[in-house]
N, C-alpha and C positions, 0 to 999 in steps of 0.2 A: 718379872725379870728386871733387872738393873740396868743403868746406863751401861756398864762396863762390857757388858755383855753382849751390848750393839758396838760400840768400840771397834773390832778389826770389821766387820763387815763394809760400817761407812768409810775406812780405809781405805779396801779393798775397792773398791765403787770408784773412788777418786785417782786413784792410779793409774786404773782402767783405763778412765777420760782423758788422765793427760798421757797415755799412750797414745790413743787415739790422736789427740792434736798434735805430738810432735812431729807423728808421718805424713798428718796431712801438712804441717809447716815444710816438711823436707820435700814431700812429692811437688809442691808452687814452686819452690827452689830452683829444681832441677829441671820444670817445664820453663820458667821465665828465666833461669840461669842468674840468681840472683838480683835480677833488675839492674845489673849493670853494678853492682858492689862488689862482687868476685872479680875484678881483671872485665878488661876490653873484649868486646865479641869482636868476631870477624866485620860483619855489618858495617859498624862503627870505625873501625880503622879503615874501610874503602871507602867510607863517607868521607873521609880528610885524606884522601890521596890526592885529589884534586880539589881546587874549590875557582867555578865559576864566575865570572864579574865581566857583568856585559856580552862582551866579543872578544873578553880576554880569560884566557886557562892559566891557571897559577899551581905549580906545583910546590905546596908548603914542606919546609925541614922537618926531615925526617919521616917525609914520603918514601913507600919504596920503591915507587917507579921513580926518581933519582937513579937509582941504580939499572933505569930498565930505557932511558934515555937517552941517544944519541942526537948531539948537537954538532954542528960543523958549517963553516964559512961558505957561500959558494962559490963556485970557481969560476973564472973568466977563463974562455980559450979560443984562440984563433982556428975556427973549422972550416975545413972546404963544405963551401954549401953543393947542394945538387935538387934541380926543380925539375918536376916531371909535368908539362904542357900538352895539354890539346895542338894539335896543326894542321894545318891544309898549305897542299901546292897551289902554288899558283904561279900565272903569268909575271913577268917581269913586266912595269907600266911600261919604260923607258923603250920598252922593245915590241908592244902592240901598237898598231894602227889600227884607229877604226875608217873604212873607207867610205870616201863622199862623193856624190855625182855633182860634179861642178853643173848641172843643167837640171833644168823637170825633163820626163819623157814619156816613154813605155819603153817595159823593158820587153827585148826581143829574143833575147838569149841570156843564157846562163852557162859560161865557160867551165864553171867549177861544181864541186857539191862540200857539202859542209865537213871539214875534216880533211880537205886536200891540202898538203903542200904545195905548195907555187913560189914562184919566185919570182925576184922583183921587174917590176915590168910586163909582166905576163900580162892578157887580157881573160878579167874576170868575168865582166858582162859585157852586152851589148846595148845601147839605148836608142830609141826612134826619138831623137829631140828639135824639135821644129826652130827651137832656140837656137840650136847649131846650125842650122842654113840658115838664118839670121844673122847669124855670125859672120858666116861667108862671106853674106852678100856685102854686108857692112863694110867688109874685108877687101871686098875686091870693088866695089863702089870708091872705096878710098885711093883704090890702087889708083885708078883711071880718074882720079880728081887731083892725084900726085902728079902722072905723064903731064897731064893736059895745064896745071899750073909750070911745069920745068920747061915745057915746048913754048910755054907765051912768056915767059922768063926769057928765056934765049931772044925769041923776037924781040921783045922790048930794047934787051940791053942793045941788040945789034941796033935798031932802029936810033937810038938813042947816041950808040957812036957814031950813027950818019947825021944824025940831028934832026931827024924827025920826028923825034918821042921827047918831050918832056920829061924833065926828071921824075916830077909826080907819078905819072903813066908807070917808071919804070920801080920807084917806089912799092906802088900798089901791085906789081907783077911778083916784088920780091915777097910783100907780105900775104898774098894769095898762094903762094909756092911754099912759104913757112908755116900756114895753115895747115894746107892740104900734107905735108910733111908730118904733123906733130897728130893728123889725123889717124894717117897710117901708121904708124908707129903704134898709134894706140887701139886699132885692129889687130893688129899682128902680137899685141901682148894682151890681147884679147883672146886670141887663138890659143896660145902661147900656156895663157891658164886655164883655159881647158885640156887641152892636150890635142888640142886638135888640125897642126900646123901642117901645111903640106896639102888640105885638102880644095875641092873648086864647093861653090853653090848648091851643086847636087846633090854632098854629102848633107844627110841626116844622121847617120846613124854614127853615136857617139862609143868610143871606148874606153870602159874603167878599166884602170889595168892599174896591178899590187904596189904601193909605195915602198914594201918592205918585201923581203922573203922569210917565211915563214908556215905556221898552219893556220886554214881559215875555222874560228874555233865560233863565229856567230854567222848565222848569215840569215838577213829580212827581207828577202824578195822571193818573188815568183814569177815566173814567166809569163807576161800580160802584165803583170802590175802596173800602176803608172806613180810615179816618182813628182810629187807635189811639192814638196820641201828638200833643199839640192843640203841643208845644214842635217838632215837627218840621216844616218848611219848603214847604209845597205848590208854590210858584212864587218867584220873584224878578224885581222891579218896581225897572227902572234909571232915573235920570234923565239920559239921555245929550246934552242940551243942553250939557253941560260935560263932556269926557273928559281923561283923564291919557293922556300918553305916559312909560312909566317905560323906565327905562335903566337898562342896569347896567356900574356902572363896578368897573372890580378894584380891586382891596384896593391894589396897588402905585400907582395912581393917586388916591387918595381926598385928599391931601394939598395936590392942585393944583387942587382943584374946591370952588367954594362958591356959597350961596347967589347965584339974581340972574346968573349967570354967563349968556353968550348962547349961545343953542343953535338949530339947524338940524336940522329934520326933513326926512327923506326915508323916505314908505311905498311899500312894493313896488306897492302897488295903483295908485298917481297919480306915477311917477315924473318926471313933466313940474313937479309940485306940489312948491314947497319952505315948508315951516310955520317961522315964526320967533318962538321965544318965549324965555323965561328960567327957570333951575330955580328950581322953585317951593319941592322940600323935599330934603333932605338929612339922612336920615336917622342918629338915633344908634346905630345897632345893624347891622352886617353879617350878610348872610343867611348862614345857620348851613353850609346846602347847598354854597353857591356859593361862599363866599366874595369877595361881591360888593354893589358898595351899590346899592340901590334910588334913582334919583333919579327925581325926577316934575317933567313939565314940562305946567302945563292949559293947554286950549288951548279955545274958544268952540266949537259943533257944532252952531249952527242949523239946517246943511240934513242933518243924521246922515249926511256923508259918511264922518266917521271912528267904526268898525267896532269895538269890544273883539276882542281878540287879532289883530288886524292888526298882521303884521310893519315895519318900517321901522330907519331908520340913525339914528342923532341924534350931531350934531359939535358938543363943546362949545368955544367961544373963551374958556377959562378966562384968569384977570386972571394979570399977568404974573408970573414966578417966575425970579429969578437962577438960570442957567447956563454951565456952564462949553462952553464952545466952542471947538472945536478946526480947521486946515485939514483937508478930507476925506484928503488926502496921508500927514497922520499915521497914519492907520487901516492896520490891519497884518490880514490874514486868519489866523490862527494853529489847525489843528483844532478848526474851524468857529465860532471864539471872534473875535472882536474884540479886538485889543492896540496897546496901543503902548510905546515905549521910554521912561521917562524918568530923564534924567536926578538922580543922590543927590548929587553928588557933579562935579566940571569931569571931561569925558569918560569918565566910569563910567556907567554903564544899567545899567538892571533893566526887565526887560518887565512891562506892567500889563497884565490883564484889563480892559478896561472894555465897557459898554453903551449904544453911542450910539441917538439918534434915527432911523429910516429915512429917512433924506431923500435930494434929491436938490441937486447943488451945492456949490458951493464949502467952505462951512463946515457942522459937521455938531455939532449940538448931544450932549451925554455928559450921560446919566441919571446915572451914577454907577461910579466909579473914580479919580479923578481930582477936586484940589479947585486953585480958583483959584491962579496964581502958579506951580504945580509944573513945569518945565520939559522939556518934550517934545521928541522929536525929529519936527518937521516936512516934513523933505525926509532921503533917503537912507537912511529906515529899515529899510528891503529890504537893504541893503547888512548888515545885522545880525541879521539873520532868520536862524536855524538850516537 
């Protein structure tokens, strides 16, 4: 057989193969998509929507979240604040007395019980104090060292006008009378400060009776007791016609609260009951504990509805204070932090921490991160979120 006649076979054989290789060329094509020589994959174009640098997001021309971007200045605005506080009643100081036994003793009676009204003057205890017949005697020793200098006085001087006394004699009559004078005087306000005037030697038994009227809201005695230190406190006498509601506001708020400011009372005890008054004081010293200010709001208590240590709320309408305001849109949740993006820079971001107000609606007031004018991103900030 001749060359010629092998001729279409080995043809035939080579056609074959570069069949075979075209499709496998076009089926790699169609799995890898050309390797990127046909046109941009999708991939590839979300790779350059943003592009990273540091702590800064850069959205480069002819990204299309350009288009998906809102940016906006933020606002400054004068808001009525309002703070919601802890509170407790309490006693007005100016109008407690704590009561003292001007003497030691034992006590013999107890006129009251803890929680009585009394009024002022009244007698609360009774005391066996040996100090007080001491007093007495003292008292009435002076008396009879007064007569007995003013009767040899008298003699003297008459003696003296007849010229039987020396001047001296009558000298020393005058200054033994000016003694015994300045003696008693100083019995008698001896008495005078115990409360104990009027009485003879006999008397022991002393009475405390109320500086103030009021309710007795303490009381450390018991009947028998004996009374060693006259500076230590037996009972305390409140005037609860007028009580304090104090509040304590924190340290981070102390800034947006002043005097006069309007505030709302709500006690667990009368929930139905709303008390509307204004802070009275504001003090200059944070409690050391708490780190927290004492503000006190009085309130009138004719019918002693409101209780010392009765809990309640108090909501201050503090006067207005410029802040910066944002849409709630812009707020970004970020590990459990609050953020937003704002713009340094025409489509560069940096994420900010900030601390808004708990509110509900549209716009949401910012404590702090963020100052008037700085430019935010308002819509599609999700679109930039890590």
């Amino acid at each position: 057989m001749s060359l010629d006649e092998h001729q279409p076979t080995r043809r035939g054989r080579v056609f074959i193969w570069g069949g075979i290789g075209l499709g496998i060329a076009l089926i790699i094509l169609l799995v890898t998509k050309g390797f990127g020589l046909f046109g941009g994959s999708e991939e590839s174009g979300e790779a350059l929507a943003v592009i990273h640098t540091g702590n800064k997001i850069i959205i480069p021309a002819g990204s299309a979240l350009r288009d998906r971007i809102v940016v906006m200045a933020a606002q400054s605005q004068t808001t009525s604040g309002q703070l919601s506080l802890p509170a407790l009643v309490e006693s007005d100081p100016a109008r407690t007395a704590a009561v003292l036994t001007p003497l030691a003793g034992r006590v013999v009676k107890i006129a009251i019980a803890l929680g009585d009204r009394v009024a002022r003057g009244q007698v609360l205890a009774i005391i066996d104090s040996p100090d007080l017949a001491q007093a007495y005697d003292d008292s009435a020793k002076a008396a009879d060292a007064l007569a007995l200098t003013k009767k040899n006085l008298s003699r003297q001087a008459e003696q003296f006008r007849m010229g039987t006394a020396s001047a001296r004699d009558l000298d020393q009559a005058k200054s033994d009378y000016a003694q015994a004078e300045a003696e008693y005087a100083r019995t008698q306000a001896r008495l005078g400060a115990i409360g104990a005037m009027g009485g003879t030697r006999q008397h022991r038994l002393l009475e405390v009776r109320a500086p103030v009227s009021g309710s007795v809201t303490t009381l450390a005695i018991a009947t028998g007791n004996m009374i060693n230190d006259p500076t230590q406190a037996i009972m305390t006498v409140a005037d609860l016609s007028t009580v304090w509601v104090t509040a304590l506001l924190p340290e981070k708020d102390i800034a947006a609260v002043q005097r006069d400011d309007d505030a709302e009372v709500q006690l667990e005890a009368y929930p139905a009951r709303t008390l509307r008054g204004k802070v009275l004081f504001v003090p200059d010293v944070v409690e050391a504990d708490t780190h927290r200010l004492k503000l006190r709001i009085a309130f009138p208590n004719p019918d002693h509805m409101l209780k010392p240590n009765m809990f309640g709320t108090v909501t201050l309408r503090t006067s207005g204070q410029p802040q910066v305001v944002l849409p709630s849109s812009a707020l970004l949740m970020n590990n459990d932090r609050t953020s937003v993006f704002v713009s340094t820079v025409p489509w560069t971001f940096e994420r900010r921490i900030v601390e808004p107000q708990l509110r509900e609606g549209d716009s949401v007031e910012i404590k702090f991160g963020l100052k008037p004018g700085e430019r935010v991103v308002v819509k599609g900030g999700i679109l930039l979120n890590d």
